[in-house]
NUTIKOL-727208 format. One line per 5 residues: for each residue x, y, z of N, C-alpha, C. Coordinates in nm, 4 decimals, always signed. Layout:
N
X/Y/Z/X/Y/Z/X/Y/Z | ...
END
This chain:
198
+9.2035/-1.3481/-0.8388/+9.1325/-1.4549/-0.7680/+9.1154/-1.4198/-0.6203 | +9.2328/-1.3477/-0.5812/+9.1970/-1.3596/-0.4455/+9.0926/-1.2198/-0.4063 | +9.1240/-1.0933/-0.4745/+9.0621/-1.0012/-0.4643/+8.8871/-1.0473/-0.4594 | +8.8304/-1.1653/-0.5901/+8.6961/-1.1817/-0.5562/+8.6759/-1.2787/-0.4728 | +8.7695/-1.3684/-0.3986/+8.7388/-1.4283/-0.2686/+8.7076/-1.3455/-0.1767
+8.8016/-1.2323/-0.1606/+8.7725/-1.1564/-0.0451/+8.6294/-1.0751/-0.0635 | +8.6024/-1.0551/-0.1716/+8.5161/-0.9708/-0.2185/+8.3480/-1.0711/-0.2157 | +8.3717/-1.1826/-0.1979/+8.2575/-1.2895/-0.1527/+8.2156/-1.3318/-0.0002 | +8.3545/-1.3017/+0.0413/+8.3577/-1.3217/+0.1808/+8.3035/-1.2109/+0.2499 | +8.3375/-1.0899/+0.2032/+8.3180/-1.0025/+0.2692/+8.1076/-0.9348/+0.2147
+8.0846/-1.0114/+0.1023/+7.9228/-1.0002/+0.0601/+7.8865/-1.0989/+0.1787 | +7.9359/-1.2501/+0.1688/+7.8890/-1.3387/+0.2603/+7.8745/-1.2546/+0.4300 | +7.9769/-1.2170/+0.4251/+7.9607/-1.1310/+0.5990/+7.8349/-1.0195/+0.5970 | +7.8502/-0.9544/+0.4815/+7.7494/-0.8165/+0.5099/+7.5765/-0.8772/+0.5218 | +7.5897/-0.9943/+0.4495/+7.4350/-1.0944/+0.4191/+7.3991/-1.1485/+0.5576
+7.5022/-1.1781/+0.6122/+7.4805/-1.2770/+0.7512/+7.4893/-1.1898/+0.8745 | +7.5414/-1.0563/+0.8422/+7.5249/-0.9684/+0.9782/+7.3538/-0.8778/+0.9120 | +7.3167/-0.8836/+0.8540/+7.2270/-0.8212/+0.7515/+7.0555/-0.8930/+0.8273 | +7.0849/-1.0404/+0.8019/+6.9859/-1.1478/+0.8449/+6.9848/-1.1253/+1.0316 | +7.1438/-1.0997/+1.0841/+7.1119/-1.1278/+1.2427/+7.1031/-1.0237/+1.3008
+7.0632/-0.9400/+1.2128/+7.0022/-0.8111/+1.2356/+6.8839/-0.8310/+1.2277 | +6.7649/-0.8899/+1.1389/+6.6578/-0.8686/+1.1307/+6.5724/-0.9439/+1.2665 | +6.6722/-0.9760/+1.3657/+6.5773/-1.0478/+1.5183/+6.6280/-0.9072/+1.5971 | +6.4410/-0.8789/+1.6698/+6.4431/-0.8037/+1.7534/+6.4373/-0.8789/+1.8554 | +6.4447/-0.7564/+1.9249/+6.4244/-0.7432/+2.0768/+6.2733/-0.6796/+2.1167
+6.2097/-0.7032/+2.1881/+6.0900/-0.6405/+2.2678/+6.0617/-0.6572/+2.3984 | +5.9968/-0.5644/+2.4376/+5.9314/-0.5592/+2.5991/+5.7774/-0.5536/+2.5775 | +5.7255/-0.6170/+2.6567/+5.5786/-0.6482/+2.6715/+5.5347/-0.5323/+2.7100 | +5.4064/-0.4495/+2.6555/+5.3470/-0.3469/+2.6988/+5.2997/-0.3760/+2.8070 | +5.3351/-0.3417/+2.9434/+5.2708/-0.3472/+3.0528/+5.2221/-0.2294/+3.0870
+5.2714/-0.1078/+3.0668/+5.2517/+0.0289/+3.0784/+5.1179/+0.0309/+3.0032 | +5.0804/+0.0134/+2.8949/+4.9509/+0.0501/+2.7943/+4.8632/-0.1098/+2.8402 | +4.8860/-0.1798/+2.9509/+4.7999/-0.3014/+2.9252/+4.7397/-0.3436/+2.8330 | +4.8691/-0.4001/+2.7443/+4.8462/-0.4558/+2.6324/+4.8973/-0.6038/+2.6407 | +4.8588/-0.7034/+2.7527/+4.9258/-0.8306/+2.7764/+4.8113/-0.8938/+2.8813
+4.7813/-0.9950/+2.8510/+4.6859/-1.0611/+2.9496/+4.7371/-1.2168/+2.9592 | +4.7168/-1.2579/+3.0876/+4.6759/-1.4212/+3.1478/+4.5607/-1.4381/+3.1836 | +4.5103/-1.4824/+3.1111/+4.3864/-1.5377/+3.2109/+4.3572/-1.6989/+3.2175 | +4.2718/-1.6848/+3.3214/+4.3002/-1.8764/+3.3703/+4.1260/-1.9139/+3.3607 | +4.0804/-2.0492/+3.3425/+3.9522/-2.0989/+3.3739/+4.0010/-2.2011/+3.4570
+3.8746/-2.2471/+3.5336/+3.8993/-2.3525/+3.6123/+3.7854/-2.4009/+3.6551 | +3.7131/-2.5285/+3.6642/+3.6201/-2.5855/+3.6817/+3.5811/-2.5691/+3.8681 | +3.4608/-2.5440/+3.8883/+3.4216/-2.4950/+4.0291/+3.2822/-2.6596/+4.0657 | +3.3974/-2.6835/+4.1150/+3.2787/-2.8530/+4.1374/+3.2356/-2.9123/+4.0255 | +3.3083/-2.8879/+3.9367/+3.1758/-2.9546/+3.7943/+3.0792/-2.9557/+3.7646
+3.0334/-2.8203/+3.8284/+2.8696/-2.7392/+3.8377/+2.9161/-2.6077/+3.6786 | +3.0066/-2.5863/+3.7317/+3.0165/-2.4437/+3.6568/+3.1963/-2.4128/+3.6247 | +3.2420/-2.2807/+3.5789/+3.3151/-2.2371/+3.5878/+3.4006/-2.0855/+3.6502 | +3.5286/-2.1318/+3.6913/+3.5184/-2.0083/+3.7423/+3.6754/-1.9202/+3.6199 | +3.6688/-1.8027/+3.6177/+3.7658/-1.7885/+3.5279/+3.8131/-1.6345/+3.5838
+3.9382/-1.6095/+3.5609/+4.0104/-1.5028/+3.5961/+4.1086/-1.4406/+3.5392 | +4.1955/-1.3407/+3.5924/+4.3308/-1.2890/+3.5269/+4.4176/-1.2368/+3.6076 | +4.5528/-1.1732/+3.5659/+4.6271/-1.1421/+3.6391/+4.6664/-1.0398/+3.6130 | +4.6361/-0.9165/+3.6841/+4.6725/-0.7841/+3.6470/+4.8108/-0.7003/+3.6459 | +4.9486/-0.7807/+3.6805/+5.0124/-0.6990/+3.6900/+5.1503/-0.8674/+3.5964
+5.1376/-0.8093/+3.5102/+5.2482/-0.8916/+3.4198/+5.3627/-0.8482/+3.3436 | +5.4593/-0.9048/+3.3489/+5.5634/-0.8186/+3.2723/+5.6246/-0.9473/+3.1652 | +5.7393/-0.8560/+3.0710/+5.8140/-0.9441/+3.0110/+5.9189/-0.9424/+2.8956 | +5.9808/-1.0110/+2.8503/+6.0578/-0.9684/+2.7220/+6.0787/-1.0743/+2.6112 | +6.0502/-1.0306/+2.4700/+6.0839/-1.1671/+2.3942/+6.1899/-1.0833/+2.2398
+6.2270/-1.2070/+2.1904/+6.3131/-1.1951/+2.0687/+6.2453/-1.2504/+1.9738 | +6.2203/-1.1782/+1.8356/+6.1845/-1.2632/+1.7411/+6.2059/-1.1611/+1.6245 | +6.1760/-1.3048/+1.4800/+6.1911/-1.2583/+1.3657/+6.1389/-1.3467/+1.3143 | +6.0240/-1.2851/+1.2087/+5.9025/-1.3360/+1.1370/+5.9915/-1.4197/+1.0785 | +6.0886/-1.3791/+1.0148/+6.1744/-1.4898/+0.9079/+6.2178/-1.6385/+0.9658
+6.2660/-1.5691/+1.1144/+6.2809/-1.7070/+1.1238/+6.2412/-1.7695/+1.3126 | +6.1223/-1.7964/+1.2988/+6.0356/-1.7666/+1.4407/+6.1170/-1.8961/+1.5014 | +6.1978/-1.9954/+1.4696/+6.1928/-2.1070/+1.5496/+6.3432/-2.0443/+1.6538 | +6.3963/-1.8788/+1.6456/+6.5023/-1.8900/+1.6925/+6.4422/-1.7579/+1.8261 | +6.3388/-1.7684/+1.8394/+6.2390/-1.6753/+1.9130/+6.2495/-1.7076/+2.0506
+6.2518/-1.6407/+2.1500/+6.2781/-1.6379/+2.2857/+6.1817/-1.5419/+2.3531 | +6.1597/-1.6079/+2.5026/+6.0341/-1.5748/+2.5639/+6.0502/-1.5660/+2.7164 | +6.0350/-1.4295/+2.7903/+6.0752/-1.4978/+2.9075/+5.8897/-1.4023/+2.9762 | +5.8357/-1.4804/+3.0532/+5.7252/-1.3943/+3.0608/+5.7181/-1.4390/+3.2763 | +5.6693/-1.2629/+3.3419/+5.6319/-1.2934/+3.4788/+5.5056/-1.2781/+3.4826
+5.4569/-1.3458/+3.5958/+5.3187/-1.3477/+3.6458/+5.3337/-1.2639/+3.8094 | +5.3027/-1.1886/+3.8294/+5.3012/-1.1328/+3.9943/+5.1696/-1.2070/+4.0582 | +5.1855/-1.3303/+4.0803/+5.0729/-1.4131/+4.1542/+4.9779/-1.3505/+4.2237 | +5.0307/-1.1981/+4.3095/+4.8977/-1.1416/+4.3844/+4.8690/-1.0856/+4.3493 | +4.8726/-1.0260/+4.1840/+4.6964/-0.9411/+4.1134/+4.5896/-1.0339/+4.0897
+4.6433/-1.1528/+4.1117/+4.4643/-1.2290/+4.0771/+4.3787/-1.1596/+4.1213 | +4.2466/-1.2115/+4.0156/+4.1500/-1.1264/+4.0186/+4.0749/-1.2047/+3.9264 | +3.9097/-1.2505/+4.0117/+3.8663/-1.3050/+3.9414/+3.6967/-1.2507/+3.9896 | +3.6883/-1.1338/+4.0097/+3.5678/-1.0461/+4.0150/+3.5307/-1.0441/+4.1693 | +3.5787/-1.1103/+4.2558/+3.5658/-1.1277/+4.3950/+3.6436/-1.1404/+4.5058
+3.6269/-1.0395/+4.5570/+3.7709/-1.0206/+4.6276/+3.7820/-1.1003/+4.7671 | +3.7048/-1.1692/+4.8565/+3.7168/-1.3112/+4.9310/+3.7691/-1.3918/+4.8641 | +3.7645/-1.4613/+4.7622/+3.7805/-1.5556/+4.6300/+3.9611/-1.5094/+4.6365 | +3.9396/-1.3944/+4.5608/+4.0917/-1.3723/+4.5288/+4.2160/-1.3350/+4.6603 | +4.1271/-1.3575/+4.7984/+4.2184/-1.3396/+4.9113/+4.2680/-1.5351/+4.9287
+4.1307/-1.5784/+4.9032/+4.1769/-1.7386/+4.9223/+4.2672/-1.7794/+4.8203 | +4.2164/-1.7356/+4.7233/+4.3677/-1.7867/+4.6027/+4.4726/-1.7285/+4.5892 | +4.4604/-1.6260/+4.7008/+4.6199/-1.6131/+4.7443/+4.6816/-1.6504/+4.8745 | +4.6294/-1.7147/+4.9011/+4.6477/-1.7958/+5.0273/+4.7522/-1.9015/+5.0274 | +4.7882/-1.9482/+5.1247/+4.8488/-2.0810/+5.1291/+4.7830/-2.2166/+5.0417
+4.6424/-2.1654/+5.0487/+4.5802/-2.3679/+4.9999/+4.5780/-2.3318/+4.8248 | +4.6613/-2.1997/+4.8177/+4.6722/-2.2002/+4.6298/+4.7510/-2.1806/+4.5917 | +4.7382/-2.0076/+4.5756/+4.9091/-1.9428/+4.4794/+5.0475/-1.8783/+4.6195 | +4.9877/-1.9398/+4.7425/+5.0994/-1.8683/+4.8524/+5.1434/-1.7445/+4.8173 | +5.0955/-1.6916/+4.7594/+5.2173/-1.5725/+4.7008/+5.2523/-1.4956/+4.8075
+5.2465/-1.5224/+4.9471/+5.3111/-1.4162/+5.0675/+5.4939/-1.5272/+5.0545 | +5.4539/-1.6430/+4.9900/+5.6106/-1.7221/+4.9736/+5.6312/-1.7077/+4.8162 | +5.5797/-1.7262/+4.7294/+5.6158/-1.7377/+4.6200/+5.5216/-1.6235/+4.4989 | +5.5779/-1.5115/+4.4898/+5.5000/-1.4109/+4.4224/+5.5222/-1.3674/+4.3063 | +5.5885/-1.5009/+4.2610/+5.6161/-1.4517/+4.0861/+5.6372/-1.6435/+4.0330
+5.5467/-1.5933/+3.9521/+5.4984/-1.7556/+3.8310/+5.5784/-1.7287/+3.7079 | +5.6787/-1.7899/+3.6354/+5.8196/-1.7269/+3.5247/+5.7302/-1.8345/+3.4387 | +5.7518/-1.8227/+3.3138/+5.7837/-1.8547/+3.1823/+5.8901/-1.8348/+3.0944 | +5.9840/-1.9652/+3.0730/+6.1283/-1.9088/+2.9850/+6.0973/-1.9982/+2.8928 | +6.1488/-2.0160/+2.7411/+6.1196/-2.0917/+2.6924/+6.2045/-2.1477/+2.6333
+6.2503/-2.2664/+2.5971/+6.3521/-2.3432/+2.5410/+6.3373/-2.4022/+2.4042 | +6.2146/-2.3700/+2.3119/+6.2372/-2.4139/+2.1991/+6.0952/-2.3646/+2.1163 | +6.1280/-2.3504/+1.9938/+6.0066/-2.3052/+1.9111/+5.9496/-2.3573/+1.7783 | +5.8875/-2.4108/+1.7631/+5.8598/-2.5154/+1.6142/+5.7173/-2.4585/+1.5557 | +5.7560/-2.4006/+1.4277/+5.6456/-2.3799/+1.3727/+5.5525/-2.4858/+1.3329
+5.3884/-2.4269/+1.3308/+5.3155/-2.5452/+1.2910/+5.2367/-2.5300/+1.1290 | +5.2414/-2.4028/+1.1317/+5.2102/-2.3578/+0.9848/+5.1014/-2.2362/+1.0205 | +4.9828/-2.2854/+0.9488/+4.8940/-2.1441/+0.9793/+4.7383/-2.1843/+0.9796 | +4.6706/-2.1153/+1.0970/+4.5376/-2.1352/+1.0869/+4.4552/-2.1039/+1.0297 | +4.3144/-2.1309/+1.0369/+4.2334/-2.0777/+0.9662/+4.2298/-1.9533/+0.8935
+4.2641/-1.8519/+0.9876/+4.2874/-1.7051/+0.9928/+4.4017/-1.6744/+0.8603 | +4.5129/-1.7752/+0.8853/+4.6021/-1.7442/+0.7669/+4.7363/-1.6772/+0.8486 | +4.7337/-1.6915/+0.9660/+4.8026/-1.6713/+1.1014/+4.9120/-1.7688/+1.0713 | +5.0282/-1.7523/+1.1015/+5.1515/-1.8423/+1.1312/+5.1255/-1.8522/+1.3139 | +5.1107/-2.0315/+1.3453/+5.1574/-2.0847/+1.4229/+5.2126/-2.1680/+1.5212
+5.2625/-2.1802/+1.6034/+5.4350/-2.2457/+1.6495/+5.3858/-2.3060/+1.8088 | +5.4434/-2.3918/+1.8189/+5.4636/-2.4899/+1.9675/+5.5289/-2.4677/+2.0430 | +5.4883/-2.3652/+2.1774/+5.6457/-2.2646/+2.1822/+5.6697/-2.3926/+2.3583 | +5.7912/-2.4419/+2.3476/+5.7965/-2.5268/+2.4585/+5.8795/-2.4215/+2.5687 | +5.8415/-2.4476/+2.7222/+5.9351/-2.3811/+2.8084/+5.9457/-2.4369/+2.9355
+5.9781/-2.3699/+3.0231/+5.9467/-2.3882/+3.1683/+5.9068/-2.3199/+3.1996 | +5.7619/-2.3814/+3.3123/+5.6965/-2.2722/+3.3923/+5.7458/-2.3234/+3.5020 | +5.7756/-2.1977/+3.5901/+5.7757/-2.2018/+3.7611/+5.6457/-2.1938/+3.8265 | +5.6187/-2.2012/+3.8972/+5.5286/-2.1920/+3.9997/+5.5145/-2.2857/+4.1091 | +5.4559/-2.1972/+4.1872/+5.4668/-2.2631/+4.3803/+5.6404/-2.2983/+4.3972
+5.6977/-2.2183/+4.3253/+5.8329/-2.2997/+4.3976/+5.8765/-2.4366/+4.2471 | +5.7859/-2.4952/+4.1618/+5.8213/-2.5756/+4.1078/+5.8243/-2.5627/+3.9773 | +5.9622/-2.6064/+3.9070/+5.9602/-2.5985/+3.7601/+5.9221/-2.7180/+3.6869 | +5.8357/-2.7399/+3.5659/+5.7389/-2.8234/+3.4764/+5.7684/-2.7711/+3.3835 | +5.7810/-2.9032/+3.2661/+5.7714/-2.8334/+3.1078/+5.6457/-2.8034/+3.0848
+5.6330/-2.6815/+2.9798/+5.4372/-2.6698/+2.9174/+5.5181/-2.6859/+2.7775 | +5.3908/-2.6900/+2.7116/+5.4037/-2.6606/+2.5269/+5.2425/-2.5390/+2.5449 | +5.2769/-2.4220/+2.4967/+5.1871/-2.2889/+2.4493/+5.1496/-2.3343/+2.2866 | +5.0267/-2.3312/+2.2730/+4.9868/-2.3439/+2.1144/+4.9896/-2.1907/+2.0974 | +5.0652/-2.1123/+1.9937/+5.1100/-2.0145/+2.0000/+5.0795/-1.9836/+1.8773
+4.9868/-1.8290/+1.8753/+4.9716/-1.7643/+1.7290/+5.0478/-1.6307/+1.6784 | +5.1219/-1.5845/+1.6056/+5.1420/-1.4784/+1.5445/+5.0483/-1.3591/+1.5080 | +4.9954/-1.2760/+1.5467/+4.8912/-1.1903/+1.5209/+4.9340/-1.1153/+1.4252 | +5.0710/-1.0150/+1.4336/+5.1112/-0.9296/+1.3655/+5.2083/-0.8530/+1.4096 | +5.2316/-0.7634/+1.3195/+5.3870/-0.6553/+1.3789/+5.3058/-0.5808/+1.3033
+5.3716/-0.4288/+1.3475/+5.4109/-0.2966/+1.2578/+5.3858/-0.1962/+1.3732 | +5.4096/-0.0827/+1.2572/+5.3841/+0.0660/+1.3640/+5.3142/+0.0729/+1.4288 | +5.3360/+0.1654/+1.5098/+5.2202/+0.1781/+1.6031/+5.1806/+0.3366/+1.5845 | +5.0745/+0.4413/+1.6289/+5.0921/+0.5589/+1.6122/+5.1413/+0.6268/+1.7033 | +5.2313/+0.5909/+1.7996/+5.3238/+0.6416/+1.8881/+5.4533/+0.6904/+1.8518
+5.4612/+0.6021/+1.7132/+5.6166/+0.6264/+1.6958/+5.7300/+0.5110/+1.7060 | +5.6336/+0.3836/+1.7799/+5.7047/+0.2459/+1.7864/+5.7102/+0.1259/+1.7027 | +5.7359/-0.0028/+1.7536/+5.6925/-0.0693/+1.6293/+5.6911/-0.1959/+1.7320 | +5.6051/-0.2713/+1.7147/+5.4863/-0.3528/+1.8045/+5.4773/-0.4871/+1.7121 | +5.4857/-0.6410/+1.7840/+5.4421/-0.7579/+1.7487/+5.3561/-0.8530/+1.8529
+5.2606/-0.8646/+1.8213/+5.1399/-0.9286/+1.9272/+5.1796/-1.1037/+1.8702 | +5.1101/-1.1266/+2.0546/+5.0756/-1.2658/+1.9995/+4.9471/-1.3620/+2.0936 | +4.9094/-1.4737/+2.0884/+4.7866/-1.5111/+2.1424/+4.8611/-1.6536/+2.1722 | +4.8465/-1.7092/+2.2840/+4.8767/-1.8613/+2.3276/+4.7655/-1.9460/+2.4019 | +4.7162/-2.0298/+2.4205/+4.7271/-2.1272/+2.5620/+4.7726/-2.2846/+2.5748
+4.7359/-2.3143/+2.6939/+4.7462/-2.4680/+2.7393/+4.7101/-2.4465/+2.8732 | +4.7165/-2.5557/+2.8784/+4.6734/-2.6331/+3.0005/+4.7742/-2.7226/+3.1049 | +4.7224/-2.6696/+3.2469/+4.8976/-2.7305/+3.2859/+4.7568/-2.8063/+3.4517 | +4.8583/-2.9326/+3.5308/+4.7418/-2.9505/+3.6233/+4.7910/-2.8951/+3.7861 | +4.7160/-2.8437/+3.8391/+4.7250/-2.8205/+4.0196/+4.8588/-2.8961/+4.0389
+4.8208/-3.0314/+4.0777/+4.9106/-3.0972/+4.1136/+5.0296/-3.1194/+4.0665 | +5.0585/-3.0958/+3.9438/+5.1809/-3.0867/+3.8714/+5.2352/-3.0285/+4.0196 | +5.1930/-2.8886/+4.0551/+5.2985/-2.7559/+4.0827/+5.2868/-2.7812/+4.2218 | +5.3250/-2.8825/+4.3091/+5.3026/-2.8935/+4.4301/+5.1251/-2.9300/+4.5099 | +5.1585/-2.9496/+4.6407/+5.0239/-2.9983/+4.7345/+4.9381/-2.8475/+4.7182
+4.8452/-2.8709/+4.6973/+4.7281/-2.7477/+4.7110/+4.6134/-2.8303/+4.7460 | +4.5260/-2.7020/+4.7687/+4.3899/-2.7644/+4.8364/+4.3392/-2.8470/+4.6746 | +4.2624/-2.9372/+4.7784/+4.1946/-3.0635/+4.6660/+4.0412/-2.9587/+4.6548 | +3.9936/-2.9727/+4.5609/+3.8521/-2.8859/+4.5221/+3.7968/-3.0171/+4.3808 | +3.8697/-3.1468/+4.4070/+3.8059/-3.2471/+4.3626/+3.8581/-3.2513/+4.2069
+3.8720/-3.3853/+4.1165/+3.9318/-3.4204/+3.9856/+3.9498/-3.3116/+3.8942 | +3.7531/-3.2474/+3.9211/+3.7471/-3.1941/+3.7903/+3.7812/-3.0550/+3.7975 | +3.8468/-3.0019/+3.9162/+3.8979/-2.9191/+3.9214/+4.1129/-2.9051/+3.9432 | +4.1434/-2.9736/+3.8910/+4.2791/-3.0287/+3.8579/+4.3569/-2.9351/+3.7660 | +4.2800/-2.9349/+3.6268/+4.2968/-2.8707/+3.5417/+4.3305/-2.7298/+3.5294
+4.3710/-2.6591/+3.4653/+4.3822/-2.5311/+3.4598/+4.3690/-2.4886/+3.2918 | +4.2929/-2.4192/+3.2531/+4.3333/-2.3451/+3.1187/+4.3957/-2.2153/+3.0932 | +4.4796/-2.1719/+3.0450/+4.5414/-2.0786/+3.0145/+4.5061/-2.0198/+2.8782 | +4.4958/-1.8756/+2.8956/+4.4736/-1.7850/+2.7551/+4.6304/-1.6508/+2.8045 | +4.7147/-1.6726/+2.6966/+4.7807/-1.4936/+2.7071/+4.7798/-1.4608/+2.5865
+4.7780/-1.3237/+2.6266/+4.7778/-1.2427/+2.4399/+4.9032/-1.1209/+2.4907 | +4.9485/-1.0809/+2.4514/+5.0332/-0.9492/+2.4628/+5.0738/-0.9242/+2.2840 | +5.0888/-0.7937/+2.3192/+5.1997/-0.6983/+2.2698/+5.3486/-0.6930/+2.3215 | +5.4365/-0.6557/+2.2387/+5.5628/-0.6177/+2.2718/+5.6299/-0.5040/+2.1993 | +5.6722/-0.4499/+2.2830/+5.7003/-0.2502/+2.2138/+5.8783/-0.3403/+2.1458
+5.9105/-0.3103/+2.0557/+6.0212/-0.3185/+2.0215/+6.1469/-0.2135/+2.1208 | +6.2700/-0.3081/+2.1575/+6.3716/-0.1548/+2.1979/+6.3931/-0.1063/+2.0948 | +6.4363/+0.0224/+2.1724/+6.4739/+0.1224/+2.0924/+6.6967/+0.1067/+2.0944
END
């Protein structure tokens, strides 16, 4: 009796170190720019203006099996904006926007993950809730968050993408210049890759 207790216990252990094995670790391809932010934003309620941020980094944990135990920590370096004009992108780095001569990194950590099922596509995806920083101030978001895929890569690595946005407002994140209601808003698109560690 006791020999197949131990002998259950010790299957039960090899099963459960077996499973907390199957959550990786990854780093966001920043090296192969394989990770984007980009933002829209209404320009007087004439038009739009829309942009990105060229220099992003990051790291997340996950496992297809079980995505709700998935972790996310993502930076923004506020002064690659870049939104095709470089007056434009000196003012939005200015004081009346992203300050970034005071505050030059926008964080994403995330505190919880709930799958939603799967889209059209046949995609698994999840409500990934966190905190964003910016200007100095932390706000909850919710990311509508898609699963793209994993596998090899022909490098020799092994790679899981993914696609998010939402929408967060100006004023949430501190006083900035007013550019009027309908410019309040912000939309968010990120997509990255993440190289698995080695």
């Amino acid at each position: 009796m006791l020999k197949k207790t131990l002998a259950a216990l010790a299957i039960g252990s090899a099963l459960l170190s077996a499973g907390q094995a199957m959550a990786a670790d990854y780093v966001v391809d920043k090296e192969g720019q394989h990770a984007f932010v980009d933002f829209k934003i209404s320009h007087l309620g004439y038009s739009y203006i829309t942009g990105t941020f060229k220099d992003i980094d990051g790291k997340f944990s996950f496992d297809a099996a079980k995505p709700e135990d998935s972790k996310i920590e993502f930076n923004v370096h506020t002064a690659s904006v870049f939104t095709n004009h470089a007056e434009r992108d000196k003012h939005i780095a200015s004081a009346d926007f992203l300050n970034v001569g005071k505050f030059d990194k926008a964080t994403f950590v995330s505190t919880s993950v709930k799958s939603t099922g799967k889209n059209a596509d046949g995609k698994e995806t999840a409500d990934v809730t966190g905190n964003l920083t910016l200007l100095g101030v932390t706000k909850p978001v919710v990311v509508k968050a898609t699963f793209l895929g994993e596998g090899k890569d022909p490098w020799g690595g092994y790679r899981a993408g993914f696609e998010g946005t939402t929408s967060i407002k100006r004023s949430d994140f501190g006083k900035q210049k007013d550019l009027g209601p309908t410019s309040d808003a912000v939309e968010l698109y990120v997509s990255f890759e993440g190289v698995k560690a080695k």
